[in-house]
C-alpha positions, 0 to 999 in steps of 0.5 A, a space after each residue: 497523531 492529528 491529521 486535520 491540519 495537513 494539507 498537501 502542496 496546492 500544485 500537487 492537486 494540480 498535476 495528479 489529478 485521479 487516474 480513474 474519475 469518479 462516477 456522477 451519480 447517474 451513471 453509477 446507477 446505471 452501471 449498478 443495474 447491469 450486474 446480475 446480482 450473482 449467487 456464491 458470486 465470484 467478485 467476493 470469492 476474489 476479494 481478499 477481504 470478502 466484501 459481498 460486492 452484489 449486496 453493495 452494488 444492489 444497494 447503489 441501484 437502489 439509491 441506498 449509498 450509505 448502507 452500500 458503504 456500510 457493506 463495504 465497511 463491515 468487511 474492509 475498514 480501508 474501502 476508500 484506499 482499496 478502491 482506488 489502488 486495488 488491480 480490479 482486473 486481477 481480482 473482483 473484476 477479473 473474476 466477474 461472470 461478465 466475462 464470460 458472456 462476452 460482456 465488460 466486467 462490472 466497474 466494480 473498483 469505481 462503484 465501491 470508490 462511488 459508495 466510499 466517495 459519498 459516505 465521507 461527504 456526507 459526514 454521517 457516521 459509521 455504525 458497527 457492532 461494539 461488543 462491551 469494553 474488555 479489560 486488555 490492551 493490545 499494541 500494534 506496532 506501525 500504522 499501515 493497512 495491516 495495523 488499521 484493519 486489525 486495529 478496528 477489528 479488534 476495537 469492535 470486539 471491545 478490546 483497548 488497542 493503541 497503534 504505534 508508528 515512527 512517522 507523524 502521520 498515520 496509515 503507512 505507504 497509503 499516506 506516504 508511498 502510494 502515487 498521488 494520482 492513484 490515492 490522495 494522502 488526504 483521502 488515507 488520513 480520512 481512513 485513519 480519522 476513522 478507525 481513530 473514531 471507532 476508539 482506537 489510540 495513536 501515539 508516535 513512538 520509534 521502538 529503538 531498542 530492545 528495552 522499549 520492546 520489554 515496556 511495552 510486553 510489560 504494558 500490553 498482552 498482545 502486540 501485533 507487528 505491522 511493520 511493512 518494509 524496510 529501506 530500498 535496496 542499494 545499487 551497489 554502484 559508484 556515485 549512488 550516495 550523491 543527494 540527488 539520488 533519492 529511493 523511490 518511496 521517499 521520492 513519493 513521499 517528498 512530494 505527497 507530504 513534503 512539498 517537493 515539486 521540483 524533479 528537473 528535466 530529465 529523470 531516470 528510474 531503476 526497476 520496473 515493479 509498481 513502485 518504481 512506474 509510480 515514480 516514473 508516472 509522478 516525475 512526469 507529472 511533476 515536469 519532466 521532459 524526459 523519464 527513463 526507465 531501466 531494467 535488467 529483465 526483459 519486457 516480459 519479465 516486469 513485475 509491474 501489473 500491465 495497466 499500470 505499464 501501459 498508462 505508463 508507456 502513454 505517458 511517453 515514459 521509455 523503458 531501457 531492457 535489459 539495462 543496469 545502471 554501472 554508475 553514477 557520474 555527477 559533480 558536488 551539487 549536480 548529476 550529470 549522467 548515469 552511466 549504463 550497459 546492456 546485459 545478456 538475458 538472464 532467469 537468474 541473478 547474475 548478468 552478464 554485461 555485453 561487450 562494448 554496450 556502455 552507454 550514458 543518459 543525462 540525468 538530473 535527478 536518479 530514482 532507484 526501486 528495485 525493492 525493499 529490504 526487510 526490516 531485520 534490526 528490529 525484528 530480531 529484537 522481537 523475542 520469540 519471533 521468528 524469521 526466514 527470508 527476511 519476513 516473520 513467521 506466522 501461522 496462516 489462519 491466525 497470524 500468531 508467530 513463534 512467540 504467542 503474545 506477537 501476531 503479524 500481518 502485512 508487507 512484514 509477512 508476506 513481503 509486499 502485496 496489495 493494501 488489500 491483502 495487508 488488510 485481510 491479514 490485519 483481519 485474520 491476525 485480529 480474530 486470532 487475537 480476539 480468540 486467544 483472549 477469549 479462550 485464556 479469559 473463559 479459563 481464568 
């Protein structure tokens, strides 16, 4: 896994050009110097990863943005990524005292973005605490935040950690599912060049069969799974297999890494959580005179954080409520028209369709995102490990699961957060490790 070499479509630059523009130096000191600098300060309380974000913010005031970045640093490995795709509002700027003094919150997320931008212009290295090398090897099973975070964690307490991960390029839905204009995949691969800095080792290897498993128990004492999600869920409509029909994240992907830039005029995409805006967001960028978006709920009901929405709704995206897709109508190359009918609200599951509501949209290009299946073919293949609702066990503190030699963390845990929250359960799964071997080793 090498990433200096990839570099994304020359017109994606272009057409996603960053949702929340950086900081000139001035103006981050300025806004430095309006926070108060708080004692026990909520911001961190609120931060999964505790980044102590007066003791940064003071630091950008002071002029010092190397050191503000080595705070934030110590306490999340991935402050790039969390900058740029963190709900600020729902967490560190949703908790800042400015609030209650009738006063905008700190621009925490774009200050943290200011200290991160320049810590990886300025080529200087990153200098963390290494404990001497020790003698056991952990393996962490996909490359995503979970793995990274627990990765460098565990490097930095001297142990011998070797990341995994079918796909060529490293750092999981950061690389390849976060919408362009949100996160760069160039700016996640920087994350990943230097956790690969710190030691750790990446190979591209796909554990297909419960043979590979039982080589790497054999090869490793402990094995982390950061293995995110599975596929998108399946319509379950006629017409869905047709090639222009493709699922949200290997949409995004198509176009951060694989050079597709071609959407045609009019879009259509299934669900209303954040990947599915995503989608809708980049198929705009990318040309489309039309995006439609249909969902079985009502407004109130979407899962999507409501500034995402908005940017959305600004967009000139048009949402359909209270809508299922029925089927797909095409030809052998083309899509012609997704077929769709209104519903009776609904708190439960089922939906029931309105008499005489069918409609058609023209549609060129149909984008389903309504959520991703856990990824249970592999899993259950991991002895020992246990399993309920399609997510794995773990014990909360340390991460560890129902097999003492497997830890956990991440989307495959909790069944789809932030990057934030799959890098505090990387953290946590790593210092559960960390004690673990330090205990067996003290009693050997």
């Amino acid at each position: 896994m090498q990433h200096q070499a990839f570099q994304p479509h020359p017109e994606i630059a272009q057409r996603f050009e960053d949702l929340h523009p950086p900081f000139a130096r001035q103006a981050a000191t300025i806004e430095a110097n309006r926070c108060l600098n708080c004692f026990d300060a909520p911001c961190t309380a609120a931060c999964p990863t505790h980044i102590d974000v007066p003791r940064f913010i003071k630091k950008i005031s002071s002029d010092n943005v190397h050191g503000s970045a080595t705070t934030i640093l110590e306490a999340n490995i991935l402050g790039a990524s969390c900058a740029r795709v963190c709900p600020v509002d729902v967490l560190c700027e949703g908790a800042c005292v400015m609030h209650r003094l009738n006063e905008e919150p700190i621009q925490i997320g774009r200050l943290q973005r200011h200290a991160m931008d320049y810590f990886y212009k300025s080529g200087r290295k990153l200098s963390l605490k290494v404990s001497e090398l020790r003698p056991e090897k952990i393996a962490c099973i996909g490359a995503g935040p979970a793995s990274l975070a627990c990765a460098a964690e565990l490097q930095q307490h001297g142990f011998q950690v070797t990341v995994f991960d079918r796909k060529p390029l490293a750092g999981g839905l950061n690389t390849y599912g976060v919408a362009e204009y949100k996160l760069r995949s160039v700016d996640s691969l920087r994350e990943v060049e230097l956790v690969r800095s710190l030691g750790v080792n990446f190979e591209v290897k796909d554990f297909t069969s419960q043979a590979d498993l039982e080589q790497l128990e054999a090869d490793f004492k402990i094995i982390f799974l950061g293995v995110g999600l599975g596929p998108m869920r399946k319509l379950n409509i006629p017409g869905e297999n047709h090639p222009k029909v493709v699922d949200a994240l290997e949409f995004i992907s198509s176009y951060k890494t694989g050079g597709r830039i071609s959407v045609g005029s009019k879009v259509v995409v299934i669900g209303a959580g954040n990947t599915a805006i995503d989608a809708a967001n980049a198929a705009k960028r990318l040309g489309a005179e039309e995006v439609h978006v249909l969902y079985r709920r009502e407004e109130r009901d979407i899962s999507a954080f409501s500034f995402e929405y908005e940017n959305a709704k600004r967009a000139g995206i048009q949402f359909h409520w209270n809508t299922i897709p029925v089927a797909v109508h095409h030809d052998d190359m083309s899509l012609a028209s997704i077929e769709c009918a209104q519903v009776w609200p609904s708190d439960k599951d089922e939906f029931r369709k309105i008499p005489s509501s069918s409609f058609h949209l023209e549609c060129h290009l149909l984008i389903p995102a309504i959520g991703q299946a856990g990824l249970l073919e592999f899993l259950s293949k991991c002895r020992g490990v246990e399993l309920a609702q399609e997510r794995v066990v773990v014990e909360r503190a340390t991460g560890q699961t129902a097999n003492p030699r497997y830890f956990a963390g991440g989307d495959c845990v909790n069944g789809g957060r932030e990057v934030v929250d799959a890098v505090a359960d990387g953290k946590r799964a790593a210092i559960g490790i960390a004690n673990v071997l330090q205990h067996e080793a003290a009693y050997a």
